[in-house]
MIVO-157279 format. One record per residue: residue in three letters; chain; x, y, z of N, C-alpha, C, CB in turn. Coordinates in steps of 0.1 Angstrom, whole numbers, plus 5000, padded with zeros to 4 digits. Glycine has a CB too. Example, Ala and Ser with C-alpha at 12.3 -4.5 7.8 and 13.67 -1.06 7.14 Angstrom:
MIVO-157279
NODE numar minu neast nnorth  nup caeast canorth caup ceast cnorth  cup cbeast cbnorth cbup
NODE   Ala    A  5132   4943 5078   5123    4955 5078  5132   4967 5078   5113    4955 5090
NODE   Ser    A  5128   4978 5071   5137    4989 5071  5129   5000 5079   5141    4994 5057
***
This chain:
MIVO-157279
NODE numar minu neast nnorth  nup caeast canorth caup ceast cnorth  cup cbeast cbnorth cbup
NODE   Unk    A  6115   9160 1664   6112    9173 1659  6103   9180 1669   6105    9172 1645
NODE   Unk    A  6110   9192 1675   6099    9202 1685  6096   9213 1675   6108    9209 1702
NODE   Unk    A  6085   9213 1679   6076    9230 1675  6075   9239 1689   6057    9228 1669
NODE   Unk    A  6085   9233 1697   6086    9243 1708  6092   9261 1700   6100    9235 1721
NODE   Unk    A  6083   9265 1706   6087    9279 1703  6083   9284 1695   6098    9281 1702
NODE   Unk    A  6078   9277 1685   6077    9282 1669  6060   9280 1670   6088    9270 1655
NODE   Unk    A  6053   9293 1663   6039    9295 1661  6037   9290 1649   6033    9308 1662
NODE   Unk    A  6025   9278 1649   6019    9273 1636  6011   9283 1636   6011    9258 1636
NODE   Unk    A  6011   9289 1622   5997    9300 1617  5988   9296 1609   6001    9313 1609
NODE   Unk    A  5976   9294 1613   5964    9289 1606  5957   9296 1600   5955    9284 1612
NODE   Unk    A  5952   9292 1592   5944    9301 1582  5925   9305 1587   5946    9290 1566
NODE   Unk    A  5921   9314 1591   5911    9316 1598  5901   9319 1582   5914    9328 1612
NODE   Unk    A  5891   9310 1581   5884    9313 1575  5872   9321 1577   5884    9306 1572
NODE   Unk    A  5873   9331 1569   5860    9344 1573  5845   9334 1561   5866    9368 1563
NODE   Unk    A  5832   9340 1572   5826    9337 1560  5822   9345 1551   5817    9332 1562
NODE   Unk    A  5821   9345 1538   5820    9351 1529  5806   9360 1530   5821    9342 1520
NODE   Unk    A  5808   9371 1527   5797    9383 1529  5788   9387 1513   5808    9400 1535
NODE   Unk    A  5780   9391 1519   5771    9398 1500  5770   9412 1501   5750    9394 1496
NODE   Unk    A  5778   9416 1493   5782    9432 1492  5772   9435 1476   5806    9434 1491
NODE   Unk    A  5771   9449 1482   5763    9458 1468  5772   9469 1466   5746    9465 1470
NODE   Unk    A  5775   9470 1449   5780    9478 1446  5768   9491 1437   5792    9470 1440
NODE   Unk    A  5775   9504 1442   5768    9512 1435  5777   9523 1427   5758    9518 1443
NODE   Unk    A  5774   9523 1410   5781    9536 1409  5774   9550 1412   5786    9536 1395
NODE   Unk    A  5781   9557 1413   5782    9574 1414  5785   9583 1404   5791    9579 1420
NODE   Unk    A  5796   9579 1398   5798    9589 1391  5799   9588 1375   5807    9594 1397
NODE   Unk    A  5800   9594 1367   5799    9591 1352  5810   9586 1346   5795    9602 1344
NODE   Unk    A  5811   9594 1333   5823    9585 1323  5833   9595 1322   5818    9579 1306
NODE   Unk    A  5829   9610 1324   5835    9622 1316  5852   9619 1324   5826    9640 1320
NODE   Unk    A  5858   9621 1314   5876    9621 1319  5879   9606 1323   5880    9632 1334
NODE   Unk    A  5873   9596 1326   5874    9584 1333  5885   9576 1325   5861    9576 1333
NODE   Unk    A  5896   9566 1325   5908    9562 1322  5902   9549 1314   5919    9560 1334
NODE   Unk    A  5913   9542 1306   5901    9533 1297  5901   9519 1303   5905    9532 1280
NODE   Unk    A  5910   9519 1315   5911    9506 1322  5899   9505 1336   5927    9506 1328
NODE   Unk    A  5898   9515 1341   5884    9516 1352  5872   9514 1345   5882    9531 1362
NODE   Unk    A  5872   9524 1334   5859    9518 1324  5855   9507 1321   5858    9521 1313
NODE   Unk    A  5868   9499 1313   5869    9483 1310  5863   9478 1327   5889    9476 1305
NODE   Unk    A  5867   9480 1338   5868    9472 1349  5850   9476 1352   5882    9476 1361
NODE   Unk    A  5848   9489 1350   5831    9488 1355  5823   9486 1348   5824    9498 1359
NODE   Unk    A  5824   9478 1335   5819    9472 1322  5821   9456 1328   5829    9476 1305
NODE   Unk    A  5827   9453 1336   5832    9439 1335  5823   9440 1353   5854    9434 1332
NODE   Unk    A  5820   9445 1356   5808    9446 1370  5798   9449 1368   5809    9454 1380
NODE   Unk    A  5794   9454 1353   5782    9456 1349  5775   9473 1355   5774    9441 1356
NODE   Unk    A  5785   9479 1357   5781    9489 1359  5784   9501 1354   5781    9490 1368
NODE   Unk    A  5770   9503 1340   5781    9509 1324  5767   9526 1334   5775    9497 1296
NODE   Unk    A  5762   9525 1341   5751    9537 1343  5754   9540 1358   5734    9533 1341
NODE   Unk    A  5753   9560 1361   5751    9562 1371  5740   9557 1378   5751    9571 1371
NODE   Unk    A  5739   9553 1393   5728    9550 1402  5722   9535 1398   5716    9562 1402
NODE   Unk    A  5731   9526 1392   5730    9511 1388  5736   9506 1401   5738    9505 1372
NODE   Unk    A  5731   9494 1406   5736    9486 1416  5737   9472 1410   5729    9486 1428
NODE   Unk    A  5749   9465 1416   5749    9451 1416  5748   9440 1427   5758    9449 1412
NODE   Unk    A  5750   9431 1430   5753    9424 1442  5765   9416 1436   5740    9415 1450
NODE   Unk    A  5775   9413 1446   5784    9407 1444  5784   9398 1459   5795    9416 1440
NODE   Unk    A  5796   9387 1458   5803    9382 1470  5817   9389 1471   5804    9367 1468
NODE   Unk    A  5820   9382 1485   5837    9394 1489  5845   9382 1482   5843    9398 1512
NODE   Unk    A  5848   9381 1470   5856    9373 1464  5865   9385 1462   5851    9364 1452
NODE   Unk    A  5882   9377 1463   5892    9382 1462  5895   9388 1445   5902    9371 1468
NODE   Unk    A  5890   9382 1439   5889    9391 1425  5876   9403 1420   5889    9378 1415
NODE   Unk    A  5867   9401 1428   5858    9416 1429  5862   9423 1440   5840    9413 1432
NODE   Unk    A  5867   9421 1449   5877    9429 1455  5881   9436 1448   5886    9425 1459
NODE   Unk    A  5890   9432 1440   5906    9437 1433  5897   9449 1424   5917    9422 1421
NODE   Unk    A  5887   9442 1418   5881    9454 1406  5869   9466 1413   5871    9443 1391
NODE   Unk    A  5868   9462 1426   5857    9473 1434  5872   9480 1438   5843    9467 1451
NODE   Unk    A  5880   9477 1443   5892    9487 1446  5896   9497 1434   5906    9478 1449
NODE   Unk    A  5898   9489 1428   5898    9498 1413  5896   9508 1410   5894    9496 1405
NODE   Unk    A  5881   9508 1412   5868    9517 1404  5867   9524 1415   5851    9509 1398
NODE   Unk    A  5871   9526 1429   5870    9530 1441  5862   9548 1437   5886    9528 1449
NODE   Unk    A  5871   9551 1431   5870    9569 1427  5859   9568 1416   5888    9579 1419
NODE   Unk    A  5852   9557 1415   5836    9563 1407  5823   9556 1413   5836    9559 1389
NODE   Unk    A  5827   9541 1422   5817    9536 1433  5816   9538 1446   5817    9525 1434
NODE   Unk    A  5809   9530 1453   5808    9531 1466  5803   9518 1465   5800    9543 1473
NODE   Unk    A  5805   9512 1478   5803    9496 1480  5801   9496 1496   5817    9487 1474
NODE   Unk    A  5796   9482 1495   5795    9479 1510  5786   9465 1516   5789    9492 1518
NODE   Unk    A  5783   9459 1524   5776    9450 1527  5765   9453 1534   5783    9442 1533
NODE   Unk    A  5756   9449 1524   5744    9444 1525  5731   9437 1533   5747    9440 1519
NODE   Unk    A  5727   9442 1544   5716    9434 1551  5708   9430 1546   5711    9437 1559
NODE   Unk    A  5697   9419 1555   5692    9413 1549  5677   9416 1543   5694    9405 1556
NODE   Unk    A  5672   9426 1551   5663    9436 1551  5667   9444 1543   5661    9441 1563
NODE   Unk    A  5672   9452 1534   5678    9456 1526  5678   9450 1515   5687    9458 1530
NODE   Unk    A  5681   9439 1513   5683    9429 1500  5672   9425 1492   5690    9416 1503
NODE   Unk    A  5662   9425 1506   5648    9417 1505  5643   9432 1496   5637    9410 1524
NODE   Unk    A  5640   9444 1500   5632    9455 1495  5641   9457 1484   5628    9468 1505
NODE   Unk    A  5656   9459 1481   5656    9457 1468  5654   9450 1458   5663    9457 1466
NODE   Unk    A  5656   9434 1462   5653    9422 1451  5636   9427 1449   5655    9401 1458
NODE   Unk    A  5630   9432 1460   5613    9430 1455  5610   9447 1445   5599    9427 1475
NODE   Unk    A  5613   9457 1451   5609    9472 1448  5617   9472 1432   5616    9486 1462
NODE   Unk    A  5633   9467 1432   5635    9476 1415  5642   9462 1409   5649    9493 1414
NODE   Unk    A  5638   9449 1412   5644    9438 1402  5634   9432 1395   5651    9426 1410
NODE   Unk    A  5638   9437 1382   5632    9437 1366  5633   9424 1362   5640    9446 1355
NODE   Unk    A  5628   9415 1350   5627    9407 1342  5630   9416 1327   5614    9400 1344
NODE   Unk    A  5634   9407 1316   5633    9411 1307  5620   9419 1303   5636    9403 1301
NODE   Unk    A  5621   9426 1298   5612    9432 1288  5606   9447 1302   5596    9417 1280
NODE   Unk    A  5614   9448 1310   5608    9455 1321  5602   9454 1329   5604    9461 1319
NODE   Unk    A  5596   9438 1331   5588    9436 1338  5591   9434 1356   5584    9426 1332
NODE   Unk    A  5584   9436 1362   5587    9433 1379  5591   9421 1382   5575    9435 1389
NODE   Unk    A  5596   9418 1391   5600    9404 1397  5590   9405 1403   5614    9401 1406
NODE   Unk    A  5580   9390 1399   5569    9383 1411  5573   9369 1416   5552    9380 1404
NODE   Unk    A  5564   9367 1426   5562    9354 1428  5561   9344 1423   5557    9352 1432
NODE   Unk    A  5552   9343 1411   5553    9334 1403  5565   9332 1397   5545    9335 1395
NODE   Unk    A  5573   9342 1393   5582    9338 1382  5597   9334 1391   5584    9353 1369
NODE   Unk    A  5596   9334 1407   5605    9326 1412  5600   9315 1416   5611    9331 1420
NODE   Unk    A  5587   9311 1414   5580    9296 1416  5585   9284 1405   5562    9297 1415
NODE   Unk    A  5587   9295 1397   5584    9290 1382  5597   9282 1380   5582    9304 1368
NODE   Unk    A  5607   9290 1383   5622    9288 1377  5629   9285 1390   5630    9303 1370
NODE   Unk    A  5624   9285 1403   5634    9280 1412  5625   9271 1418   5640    9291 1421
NODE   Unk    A  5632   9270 1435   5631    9260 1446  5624   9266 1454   5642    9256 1453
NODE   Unk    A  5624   9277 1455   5620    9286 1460  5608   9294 1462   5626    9291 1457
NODE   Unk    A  5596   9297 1471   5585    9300 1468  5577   9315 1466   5580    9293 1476
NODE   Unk    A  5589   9322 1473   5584    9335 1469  5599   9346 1475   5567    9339 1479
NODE   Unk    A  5599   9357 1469   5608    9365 1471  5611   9366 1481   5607    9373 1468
NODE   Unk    A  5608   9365 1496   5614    9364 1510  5621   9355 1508   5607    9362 1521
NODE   Unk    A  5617   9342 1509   5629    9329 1505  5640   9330 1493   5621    9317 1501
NODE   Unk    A  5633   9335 1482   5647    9339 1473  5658   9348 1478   5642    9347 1459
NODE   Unk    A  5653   9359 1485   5663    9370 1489  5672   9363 1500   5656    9384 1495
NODE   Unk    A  5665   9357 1509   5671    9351 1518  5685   9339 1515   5660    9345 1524
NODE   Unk    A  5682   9331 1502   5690    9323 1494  5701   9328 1493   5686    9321 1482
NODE   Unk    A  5699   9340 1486   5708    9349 1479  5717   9356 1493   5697    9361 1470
NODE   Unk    A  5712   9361 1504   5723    9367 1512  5728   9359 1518   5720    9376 1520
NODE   Unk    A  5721   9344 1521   5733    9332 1525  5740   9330 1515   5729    9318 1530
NODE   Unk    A  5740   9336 1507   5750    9330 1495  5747   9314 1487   5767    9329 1504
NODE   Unk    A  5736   9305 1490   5727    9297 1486  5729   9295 1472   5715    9301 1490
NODE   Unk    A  5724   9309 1466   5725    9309 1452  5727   9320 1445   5715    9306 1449
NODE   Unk    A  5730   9326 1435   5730    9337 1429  5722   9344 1418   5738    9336 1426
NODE   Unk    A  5719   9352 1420   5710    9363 1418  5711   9362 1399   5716    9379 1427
NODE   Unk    A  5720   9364 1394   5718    9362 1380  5716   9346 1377   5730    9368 1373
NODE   Unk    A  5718   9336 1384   5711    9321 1378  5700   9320 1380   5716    9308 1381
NODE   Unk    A  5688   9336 1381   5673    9333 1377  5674   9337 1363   5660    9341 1386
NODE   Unk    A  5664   9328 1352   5665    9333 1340  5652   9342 1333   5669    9323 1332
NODE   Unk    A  5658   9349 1328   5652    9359 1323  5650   9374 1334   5640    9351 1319
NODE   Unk    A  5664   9372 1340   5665    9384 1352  5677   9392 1346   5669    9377 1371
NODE   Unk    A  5672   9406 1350   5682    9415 1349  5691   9417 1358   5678    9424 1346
NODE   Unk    A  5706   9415 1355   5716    9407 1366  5719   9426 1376   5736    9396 1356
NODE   Unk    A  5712   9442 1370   5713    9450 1375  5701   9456 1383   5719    9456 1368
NODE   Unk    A  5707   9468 1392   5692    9472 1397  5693   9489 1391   5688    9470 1418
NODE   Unk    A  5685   9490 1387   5685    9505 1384  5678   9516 1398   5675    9506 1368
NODE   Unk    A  5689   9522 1403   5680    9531 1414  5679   9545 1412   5685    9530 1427
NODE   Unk    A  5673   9551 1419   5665    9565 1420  5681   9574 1427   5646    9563 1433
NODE   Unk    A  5681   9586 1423   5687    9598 1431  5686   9593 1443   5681    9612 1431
NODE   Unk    A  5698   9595 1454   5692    9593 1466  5684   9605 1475   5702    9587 1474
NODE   Unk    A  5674   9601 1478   5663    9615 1485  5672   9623 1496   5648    9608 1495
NODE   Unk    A  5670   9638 1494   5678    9638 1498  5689   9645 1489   5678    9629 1503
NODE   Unk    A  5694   9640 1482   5710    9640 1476  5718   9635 1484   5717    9653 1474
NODE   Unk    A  5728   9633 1484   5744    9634 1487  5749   9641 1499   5750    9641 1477
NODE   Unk    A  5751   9635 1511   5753    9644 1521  5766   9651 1519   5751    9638 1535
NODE   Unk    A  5778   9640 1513   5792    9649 1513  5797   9651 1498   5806    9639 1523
NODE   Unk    A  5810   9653 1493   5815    9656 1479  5811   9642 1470   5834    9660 1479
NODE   Unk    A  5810   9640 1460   5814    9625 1448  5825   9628 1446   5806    9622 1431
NODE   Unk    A  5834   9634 1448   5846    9632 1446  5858   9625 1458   5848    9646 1442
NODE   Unk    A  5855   9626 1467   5860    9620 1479  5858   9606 1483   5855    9627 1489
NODE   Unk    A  5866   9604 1493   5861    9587 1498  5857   9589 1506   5868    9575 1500
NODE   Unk    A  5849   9576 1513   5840    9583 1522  5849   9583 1535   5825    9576 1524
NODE   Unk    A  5858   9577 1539   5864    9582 1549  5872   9591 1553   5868    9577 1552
NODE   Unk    A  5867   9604 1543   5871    9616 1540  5862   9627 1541   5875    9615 1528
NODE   Unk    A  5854   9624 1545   5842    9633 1544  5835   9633 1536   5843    9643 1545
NODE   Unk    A  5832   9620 1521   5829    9616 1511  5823   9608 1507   5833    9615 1509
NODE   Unk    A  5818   9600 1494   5808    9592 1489  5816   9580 1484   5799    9600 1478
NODE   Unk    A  5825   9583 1482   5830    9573 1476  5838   9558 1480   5838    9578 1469
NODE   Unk    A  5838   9546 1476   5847    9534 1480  5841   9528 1490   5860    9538 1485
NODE   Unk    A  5843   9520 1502   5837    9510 1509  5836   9515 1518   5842    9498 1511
NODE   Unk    A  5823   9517 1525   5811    9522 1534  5811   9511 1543   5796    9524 1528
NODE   Unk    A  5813   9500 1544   5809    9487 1551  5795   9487 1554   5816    9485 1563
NODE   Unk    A  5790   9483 1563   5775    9485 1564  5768   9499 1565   5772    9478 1577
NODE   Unk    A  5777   9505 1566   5768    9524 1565  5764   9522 1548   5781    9544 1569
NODE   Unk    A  5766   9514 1539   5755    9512 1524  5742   9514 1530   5755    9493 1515
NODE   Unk    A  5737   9511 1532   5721    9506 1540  5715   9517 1538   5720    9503 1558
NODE   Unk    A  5720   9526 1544   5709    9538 1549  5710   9547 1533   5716    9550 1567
NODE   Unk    A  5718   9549 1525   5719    9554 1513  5710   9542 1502   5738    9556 1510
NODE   Unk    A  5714   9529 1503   5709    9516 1493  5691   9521 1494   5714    9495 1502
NODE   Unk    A  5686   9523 1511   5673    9526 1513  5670   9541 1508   5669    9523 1528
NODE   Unk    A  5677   9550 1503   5671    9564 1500  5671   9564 1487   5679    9576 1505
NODE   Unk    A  5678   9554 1482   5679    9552 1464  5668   9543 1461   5694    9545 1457
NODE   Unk    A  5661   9533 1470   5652    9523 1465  5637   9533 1461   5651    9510 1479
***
């Protein structure tokens, strides 16, 4: 048997990235299947963020919702001033130090955030954490339409790393 000639194709494994999703825009006119799908990402409020991984099935549902989020990957510097500035506990309370001493491996929020953007661990198996972030207007406003994508002159859909500089005007 020759494999002269013939290309074996291998499967190139990427490593898996930590993407944040943010919505934009509201509910008015919205279809009842993108709703269902930004209920099932946890993102029932304007200017709510999540973190996700680039799994092929949050894929599928950030494509979706494209025309009411914006998404993109996440640095690490970035992740750290969000997990610390707007990640709540129940009852409203701030994320401290203690309460990731308490419940994890981990000794303080640099090391947790860090966990979290190696993909280590995940951000909702701390308990008594609110698995969203609630953020501010971004300062500023909006440089282009909410109705557009952004490779349109717009706000909307996957930014790739240009999230950053908008994730930091909303924190």
């Amino acid at each position: 048997m020759s494999f002269q000639g013939s290309k074996v194709m291998s499967k190139t494994i990427e490593p898996k990235k930590r993407l944040v999703a943010i919505r934009i825009r509201g509910n008015v006119g919205i279809r009842k299947s993108i709703k269902e799908t930004l209920q099932y990402l946890r993102l029932f409020k304007v200017n709510h963020a999540i973190l996700l991984d680039d799994r092929k099935s949050y894929k599928g549902m950030l494509q979706k919702a494209k025309d009411y989020i914006t998404w993109g990957q996440i640095d690490k510097e970035t992740l750290f001033r969000l997990i610390k500035e707007r990640g709540r506990l129940m009852g409203n309370l701030p994320l401290t130090d203690e309460h990731i001493k308490k419940y994890t491996k981990y000794n303080s929020i640099k090391e947790f955030s860090d966990a979290i953007f190696n993909l280590e661990t995940e951000f909702v198996k701390l308990p008594y954490l609110k698995p969203i972030f609630r953020l501010h207007p971004p300062k500023r406003g909006y440089k282009f339409s909410k109705k557009r994508a952004y490779k349109a002159r717009g706000e909307l859909g996957n930014r790739g790393i240009e999230i950053n500089p908008l994730l930091m005007r909303m924190i």
